[in-house]
KELUM-442735 format. One record per residue (C-alpha): x, z negated, y negated. Coordinates in nm, 4 decimals. Each point is the difference from the previous one (the first is absolute). Example, Ala and Ser with C-alpha at 12.3 -4.5 7.8 and 13.67 -1.06 7.14 Angstrom:
<u:1.2300, w:-0.7800, v:0.4500>
<u:0.1370, w:0.0660, v:-0.3440>
// end
This chain:
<u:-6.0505, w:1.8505, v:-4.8917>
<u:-0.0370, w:-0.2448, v:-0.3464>
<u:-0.1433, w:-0.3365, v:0.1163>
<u:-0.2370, w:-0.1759, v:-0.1887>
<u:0.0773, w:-0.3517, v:-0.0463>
<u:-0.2759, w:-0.2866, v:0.0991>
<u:0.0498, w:-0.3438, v:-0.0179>
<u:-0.2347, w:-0.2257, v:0.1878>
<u:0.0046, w:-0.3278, v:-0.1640>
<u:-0.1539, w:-0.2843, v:0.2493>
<u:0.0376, w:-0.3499, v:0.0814>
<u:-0.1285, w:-0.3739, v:-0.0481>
<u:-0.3031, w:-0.0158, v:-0.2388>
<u:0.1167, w:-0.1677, v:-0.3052>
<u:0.3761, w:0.0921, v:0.0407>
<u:0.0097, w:0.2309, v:-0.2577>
<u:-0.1879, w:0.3659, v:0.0672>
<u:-0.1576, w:0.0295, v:-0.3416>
<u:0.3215, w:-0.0879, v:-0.1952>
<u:0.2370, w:0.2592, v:0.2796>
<u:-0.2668, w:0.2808, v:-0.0955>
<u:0.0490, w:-0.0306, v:-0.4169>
<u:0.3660, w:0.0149, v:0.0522>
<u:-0.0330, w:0.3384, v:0.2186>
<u:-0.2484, w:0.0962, v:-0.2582>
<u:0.2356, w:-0.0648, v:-0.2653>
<u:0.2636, w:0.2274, v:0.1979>
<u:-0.2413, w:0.2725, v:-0.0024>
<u:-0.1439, w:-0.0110, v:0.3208>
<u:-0.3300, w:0.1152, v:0.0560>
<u:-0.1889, w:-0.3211, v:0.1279>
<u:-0.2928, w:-0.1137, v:0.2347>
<u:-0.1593, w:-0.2767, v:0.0736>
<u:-0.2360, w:-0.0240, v:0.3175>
<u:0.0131, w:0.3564, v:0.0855>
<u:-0.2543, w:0.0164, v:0.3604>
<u:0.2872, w:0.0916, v:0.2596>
<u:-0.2355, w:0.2142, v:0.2061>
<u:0.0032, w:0.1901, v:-0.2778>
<u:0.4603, w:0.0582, v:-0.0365>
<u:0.0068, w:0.3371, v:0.2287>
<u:-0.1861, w:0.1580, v:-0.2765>
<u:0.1802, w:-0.1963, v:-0.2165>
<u:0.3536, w:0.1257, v:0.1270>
<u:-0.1166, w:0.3356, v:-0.0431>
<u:-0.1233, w:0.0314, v:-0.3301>
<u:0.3183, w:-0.1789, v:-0.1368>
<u:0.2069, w:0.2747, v:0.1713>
<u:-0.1740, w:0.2521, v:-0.2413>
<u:0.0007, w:-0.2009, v:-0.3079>
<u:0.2981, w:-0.0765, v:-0.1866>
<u:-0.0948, w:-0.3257, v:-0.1855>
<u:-0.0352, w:-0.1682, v:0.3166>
<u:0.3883, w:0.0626, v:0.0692>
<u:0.0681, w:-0.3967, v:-0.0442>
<u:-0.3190, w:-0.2646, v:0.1155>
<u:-0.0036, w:-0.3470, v:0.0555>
<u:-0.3157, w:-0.1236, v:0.2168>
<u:-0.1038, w:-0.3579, v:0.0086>
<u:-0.1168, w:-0.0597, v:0.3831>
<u:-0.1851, w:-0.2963, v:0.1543>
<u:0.1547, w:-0.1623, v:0.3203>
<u:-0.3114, w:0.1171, v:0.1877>
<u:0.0981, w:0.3545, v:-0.0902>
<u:0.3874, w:-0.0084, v:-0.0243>
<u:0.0982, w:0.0799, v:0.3634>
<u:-0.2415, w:0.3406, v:-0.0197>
<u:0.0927, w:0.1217, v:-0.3105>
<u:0.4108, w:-0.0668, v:0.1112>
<u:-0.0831, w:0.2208, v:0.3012>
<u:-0.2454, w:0.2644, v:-0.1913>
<u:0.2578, w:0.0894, v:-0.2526>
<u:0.3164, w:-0.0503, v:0.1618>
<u:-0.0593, w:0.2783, v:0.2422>
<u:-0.0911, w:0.2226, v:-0.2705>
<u:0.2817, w:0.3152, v:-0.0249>
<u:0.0247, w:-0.0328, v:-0.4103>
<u:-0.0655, w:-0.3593, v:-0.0831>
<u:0.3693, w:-0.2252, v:-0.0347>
<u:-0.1886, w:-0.3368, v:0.0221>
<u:0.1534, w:-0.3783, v:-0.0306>
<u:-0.1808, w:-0.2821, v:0.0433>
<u:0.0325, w:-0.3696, v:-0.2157>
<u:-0.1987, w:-0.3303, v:0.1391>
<u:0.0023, w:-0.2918, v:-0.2304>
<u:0.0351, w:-0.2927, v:0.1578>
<u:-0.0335, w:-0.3360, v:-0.1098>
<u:-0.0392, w:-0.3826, v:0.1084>
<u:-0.3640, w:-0.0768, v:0.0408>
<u:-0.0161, w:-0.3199, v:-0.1849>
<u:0.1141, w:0.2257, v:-0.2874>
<u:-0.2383, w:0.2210, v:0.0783>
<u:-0.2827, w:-0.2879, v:0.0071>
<u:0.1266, w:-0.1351, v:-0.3318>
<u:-0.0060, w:0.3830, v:-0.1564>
<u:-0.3611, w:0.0288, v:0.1418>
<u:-0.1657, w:-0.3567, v:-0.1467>
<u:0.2086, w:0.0913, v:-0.3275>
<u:-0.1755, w:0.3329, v:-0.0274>
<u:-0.3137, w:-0.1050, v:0.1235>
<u:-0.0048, w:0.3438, v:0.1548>
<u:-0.1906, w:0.0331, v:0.3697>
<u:0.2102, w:0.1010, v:0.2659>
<u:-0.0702, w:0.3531, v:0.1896>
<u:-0.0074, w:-0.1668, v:0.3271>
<u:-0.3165, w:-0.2799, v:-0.1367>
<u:-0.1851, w:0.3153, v:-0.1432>
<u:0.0135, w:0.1678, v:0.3196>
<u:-0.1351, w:-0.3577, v:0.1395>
<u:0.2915, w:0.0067, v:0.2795>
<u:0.1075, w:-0.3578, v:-0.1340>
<u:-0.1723, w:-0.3016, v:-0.1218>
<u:0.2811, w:-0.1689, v:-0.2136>
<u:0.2401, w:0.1753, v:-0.1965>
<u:0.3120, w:-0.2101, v:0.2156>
<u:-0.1704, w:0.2083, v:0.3203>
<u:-0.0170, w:0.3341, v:-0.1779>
<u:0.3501, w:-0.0129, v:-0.0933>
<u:0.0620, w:-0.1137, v:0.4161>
<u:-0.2249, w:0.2974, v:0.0974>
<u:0.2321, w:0.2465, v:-0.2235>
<u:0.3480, w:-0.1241, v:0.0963>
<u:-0.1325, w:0.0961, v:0.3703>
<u:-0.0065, w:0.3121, v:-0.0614>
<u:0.2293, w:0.0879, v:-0.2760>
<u:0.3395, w:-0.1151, v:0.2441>
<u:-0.0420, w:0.3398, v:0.2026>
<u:-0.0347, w:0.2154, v:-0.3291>
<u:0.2993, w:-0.1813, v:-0.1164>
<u:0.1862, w:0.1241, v:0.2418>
<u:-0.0471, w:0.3626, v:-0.1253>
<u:0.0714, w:-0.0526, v:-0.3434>
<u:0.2969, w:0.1996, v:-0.1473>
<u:0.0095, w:-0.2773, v:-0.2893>
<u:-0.0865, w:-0.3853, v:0.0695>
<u:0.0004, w:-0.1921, v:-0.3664>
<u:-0.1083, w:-0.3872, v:0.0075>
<u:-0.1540, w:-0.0468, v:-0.2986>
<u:-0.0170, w:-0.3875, v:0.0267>
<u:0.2695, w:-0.0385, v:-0.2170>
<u:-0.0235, w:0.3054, v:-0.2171>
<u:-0.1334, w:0.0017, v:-0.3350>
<u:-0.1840, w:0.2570, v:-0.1417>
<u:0.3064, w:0.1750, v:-0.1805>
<u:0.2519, w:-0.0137, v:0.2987>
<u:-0.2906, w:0.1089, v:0.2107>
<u:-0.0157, w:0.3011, v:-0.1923>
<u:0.3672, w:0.0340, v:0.0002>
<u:0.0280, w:-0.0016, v:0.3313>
<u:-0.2158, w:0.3096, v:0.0657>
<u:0.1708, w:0.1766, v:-0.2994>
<u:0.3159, w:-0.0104, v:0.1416>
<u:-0.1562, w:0.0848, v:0.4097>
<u:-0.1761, w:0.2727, v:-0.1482>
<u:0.0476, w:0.1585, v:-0.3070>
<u:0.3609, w:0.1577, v:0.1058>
<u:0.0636, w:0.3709, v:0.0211>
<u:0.2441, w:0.1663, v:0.2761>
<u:0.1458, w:-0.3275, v:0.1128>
<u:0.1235, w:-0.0999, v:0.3562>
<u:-0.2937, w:-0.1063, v:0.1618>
<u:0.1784, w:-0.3154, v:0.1695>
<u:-0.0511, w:-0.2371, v:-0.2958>
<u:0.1609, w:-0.4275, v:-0.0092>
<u:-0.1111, w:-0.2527, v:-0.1818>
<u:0.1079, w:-0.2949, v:-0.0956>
<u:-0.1721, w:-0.3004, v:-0.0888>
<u:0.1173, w:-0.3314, v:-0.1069>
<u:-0.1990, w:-0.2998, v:0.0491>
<u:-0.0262, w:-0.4046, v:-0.0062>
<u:-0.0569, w:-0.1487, v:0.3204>
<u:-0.1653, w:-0.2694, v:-0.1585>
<u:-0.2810, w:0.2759, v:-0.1012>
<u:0.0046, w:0.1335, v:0.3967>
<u:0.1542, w:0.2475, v:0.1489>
<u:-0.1311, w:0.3901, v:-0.0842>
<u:-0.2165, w:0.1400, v:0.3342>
<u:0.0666, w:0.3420, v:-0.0741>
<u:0.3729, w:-0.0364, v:0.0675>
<u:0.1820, w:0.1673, v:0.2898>
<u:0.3481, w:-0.2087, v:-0.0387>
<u:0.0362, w:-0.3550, v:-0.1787>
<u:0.3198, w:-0.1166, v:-0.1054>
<u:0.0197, w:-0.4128, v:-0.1452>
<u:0.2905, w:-0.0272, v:-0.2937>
<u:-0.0766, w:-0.3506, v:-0.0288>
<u:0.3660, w:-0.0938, v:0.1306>
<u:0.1761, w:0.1253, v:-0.3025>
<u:0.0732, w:-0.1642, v:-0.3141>
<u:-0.3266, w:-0.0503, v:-0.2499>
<u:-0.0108, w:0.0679, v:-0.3530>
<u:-0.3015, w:-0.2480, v:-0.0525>
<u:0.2677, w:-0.2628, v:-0.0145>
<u:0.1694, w:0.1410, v:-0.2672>
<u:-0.2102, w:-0.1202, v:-0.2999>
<u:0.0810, w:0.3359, v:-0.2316>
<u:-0.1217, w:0.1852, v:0.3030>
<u:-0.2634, w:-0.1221, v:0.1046>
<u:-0.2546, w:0.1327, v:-0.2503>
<u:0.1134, w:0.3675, v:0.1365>
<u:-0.0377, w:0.1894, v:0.2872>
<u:0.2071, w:0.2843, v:0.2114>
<u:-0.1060, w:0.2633, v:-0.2383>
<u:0.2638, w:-0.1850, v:-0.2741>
<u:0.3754, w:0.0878, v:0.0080>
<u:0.1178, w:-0.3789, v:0.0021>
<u:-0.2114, w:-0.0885, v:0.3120>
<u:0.1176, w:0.3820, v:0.1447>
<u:0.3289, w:-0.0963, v:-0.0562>
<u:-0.0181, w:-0.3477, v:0.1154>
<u:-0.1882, w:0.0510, v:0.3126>
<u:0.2235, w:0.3801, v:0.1058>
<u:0.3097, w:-0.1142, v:-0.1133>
<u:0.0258, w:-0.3194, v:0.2449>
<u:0.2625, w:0.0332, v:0.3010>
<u:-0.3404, w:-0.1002, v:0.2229>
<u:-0.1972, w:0.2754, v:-0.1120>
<u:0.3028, w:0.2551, v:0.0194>
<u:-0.0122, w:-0.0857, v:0.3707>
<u:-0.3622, w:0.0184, v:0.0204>
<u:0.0099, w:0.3162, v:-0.1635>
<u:0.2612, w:0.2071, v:0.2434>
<u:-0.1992, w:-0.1278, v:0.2677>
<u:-0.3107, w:0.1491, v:-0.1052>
<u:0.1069, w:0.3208, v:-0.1246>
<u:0.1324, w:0.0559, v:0.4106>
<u:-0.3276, w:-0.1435, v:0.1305>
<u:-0.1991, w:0.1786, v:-0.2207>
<u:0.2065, w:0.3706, v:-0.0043>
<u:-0.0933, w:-0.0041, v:0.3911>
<u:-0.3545, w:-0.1184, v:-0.0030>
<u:-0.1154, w:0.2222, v:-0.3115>
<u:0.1988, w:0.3081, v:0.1622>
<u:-0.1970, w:-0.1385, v:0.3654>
<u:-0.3597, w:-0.0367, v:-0.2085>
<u:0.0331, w:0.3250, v:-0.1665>
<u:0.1294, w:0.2163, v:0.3559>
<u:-0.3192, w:-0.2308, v:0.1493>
<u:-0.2672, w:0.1786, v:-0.2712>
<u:-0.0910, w:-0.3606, v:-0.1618>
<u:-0.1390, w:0.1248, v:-0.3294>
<u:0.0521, w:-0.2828, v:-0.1672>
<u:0.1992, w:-0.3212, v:0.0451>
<u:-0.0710, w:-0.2712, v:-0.2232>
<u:0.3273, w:-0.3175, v:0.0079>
<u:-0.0997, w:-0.3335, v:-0.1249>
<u:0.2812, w:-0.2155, v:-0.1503>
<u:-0.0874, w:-0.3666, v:-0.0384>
<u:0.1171, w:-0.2752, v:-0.1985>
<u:-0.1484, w:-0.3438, v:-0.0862>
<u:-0.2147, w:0.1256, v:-0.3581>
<u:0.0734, w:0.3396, v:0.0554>
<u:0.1195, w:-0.0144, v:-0.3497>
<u:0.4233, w:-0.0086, v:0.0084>
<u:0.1566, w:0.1052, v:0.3454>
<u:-0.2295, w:0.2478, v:0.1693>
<u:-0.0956, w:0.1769, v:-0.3534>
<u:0.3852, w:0.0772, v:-0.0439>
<u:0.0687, w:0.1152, v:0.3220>
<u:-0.3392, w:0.2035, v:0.0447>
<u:0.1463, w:0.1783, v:-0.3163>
<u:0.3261, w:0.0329, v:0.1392>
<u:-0.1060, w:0.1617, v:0.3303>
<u:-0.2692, w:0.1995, v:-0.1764>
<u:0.2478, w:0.1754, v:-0.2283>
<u:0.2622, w:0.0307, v:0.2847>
<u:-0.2252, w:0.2069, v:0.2431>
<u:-0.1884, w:0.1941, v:-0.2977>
<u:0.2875, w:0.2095, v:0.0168>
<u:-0.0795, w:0.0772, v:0.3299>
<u:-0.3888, w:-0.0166, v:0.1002>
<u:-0.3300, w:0.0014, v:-0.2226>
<u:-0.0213, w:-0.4069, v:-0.1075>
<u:-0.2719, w:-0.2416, v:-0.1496>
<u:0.0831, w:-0.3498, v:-0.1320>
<u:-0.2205, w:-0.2415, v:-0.0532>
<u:0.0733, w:-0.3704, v:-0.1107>
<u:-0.3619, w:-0.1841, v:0.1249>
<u:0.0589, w:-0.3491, v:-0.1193>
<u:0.2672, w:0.0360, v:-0.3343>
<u:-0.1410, w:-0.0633, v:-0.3258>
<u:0.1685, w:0.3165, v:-0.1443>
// end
């Protein structure tokens, strides 16, 4: 039987929702926002008898999340996935005073301070995390990678559905909460003290070069490729969806950019992979 695909898009209030659902719209996906949940059995079976509901995203409130998971996952011709944005709350405050936009949880007078709505939501949206096919910390993220990001999960056709990413990052920025493994590169030599290089990041041949072609890194590297041929072939036998591998430096500008690149076009050959560089200029 041909599945219909649904994704449920859920999490934190102010992580993201409205800008996830334009990118699905731009991918052609047929998208709603707020659709009642006692209302998705119907739902699920009109879309099995119309064909321009064959891809829809749905934007889901916490409150409703964990029913509408269970409602349409059990449903014979529905292939659904699930992505929660997540985010850190003072973000999340700072996004909200910015705005000047009210947050659900104060209209539905279940908080009296913005600071306790965002408590009030995080209680309830760890559970519903835990379901998610596709966690993405938009703390971060700006709106462009953001958007990349889902492109990449999502707009794919008849690819393995184990996908890796990788995802450099500055641990002076913090470390990203979405990832399943964190590796630090901090211990190898650092471009930022050559003064040519410094203005550049991974994503230029003379810091690639540099950082790859350093008898530390060629060390690092062997090692790696054997941890990470078992655990991806381990993940993958598991049924992990998706596995997302943070690699660290200091700015996450020189070192982890070049070796996120070098992994990422190392196991491309092999599995369906994402890069994403959160904290390099370019």
């Amino acid at each position: 039987m041909d599945q219909n695909e649904i994704v449920i898009v859920t999490g934190m209030s102010g992580a993201g929702k409205t800008t996830a659902m334009a990118v699905f719209e731009n991918m052609a996906y047929r998208c709603i926002d707020n659709y009642p949940v006692a209302l998705l059995t119907e739902f699920a079976e009109m879309i099995q008898q119309c064909a321009k509901y064959q891809k829809t995203a749905m934007a889901v409130s916490l409150d409703d999340a964990t029913k509408a998971i269970r409602i349409l996952s059990n449903v014979d011709w529905i292939h659904l996935s699930v992505v929660f944005l997540d985010c850190d709350d003072e973000v999340i405050l700072k996004r909200y005073k910015e705005t000047r936009r009210c947050h659900p949880i104060l209209i539905g007078n279940k908080a009296s301070s913005l600071m306790e709505a965002i408590e009030f939501e995080r209680k309830i949206a760890n559970p519903i995390m835990r379901l998610a096919n596709f966690t993405i910390d938009t703390t971060k993220l700006k709106k462009a990678k953001l958007q990349n990001t889902i492109e990449n999960y999502f707009n794919q056709k008849s690819v393995d559905p184990f996908r890796i990413s990788f995802v450099s990052f500055g641990y002076k920025y913090g470390v990203p909460k979405d990832a399943d493994l964190l590796f630090d590169v901090r211990f190898l030599p650092n471009p930022f003290y050559i003064e040519e290089l410094r203005p550049l990041t991974g994503n230029d041949k003379a810091v690639y070069d540099y950082v790859i072609d350093k008898p530390e890194t060629q060390v690092f590297i062997t090692k790696m490729l054997d941890l990470l041929d078992y655990l991806l072939a381990e993940y993958e036998k598991e049924g992990k969806m998706h596995l997302i591998i943070g690699i660290g430096c200091t700015g996450g500008q020189h070192r982890s950019v070049s070796l996120t690149n070098y992994f990422a076009d190392h196991y491309s050959q092999i599995y369906q992979v994402h890069r994403l560089h959160r904290d390099a200029d370019h």
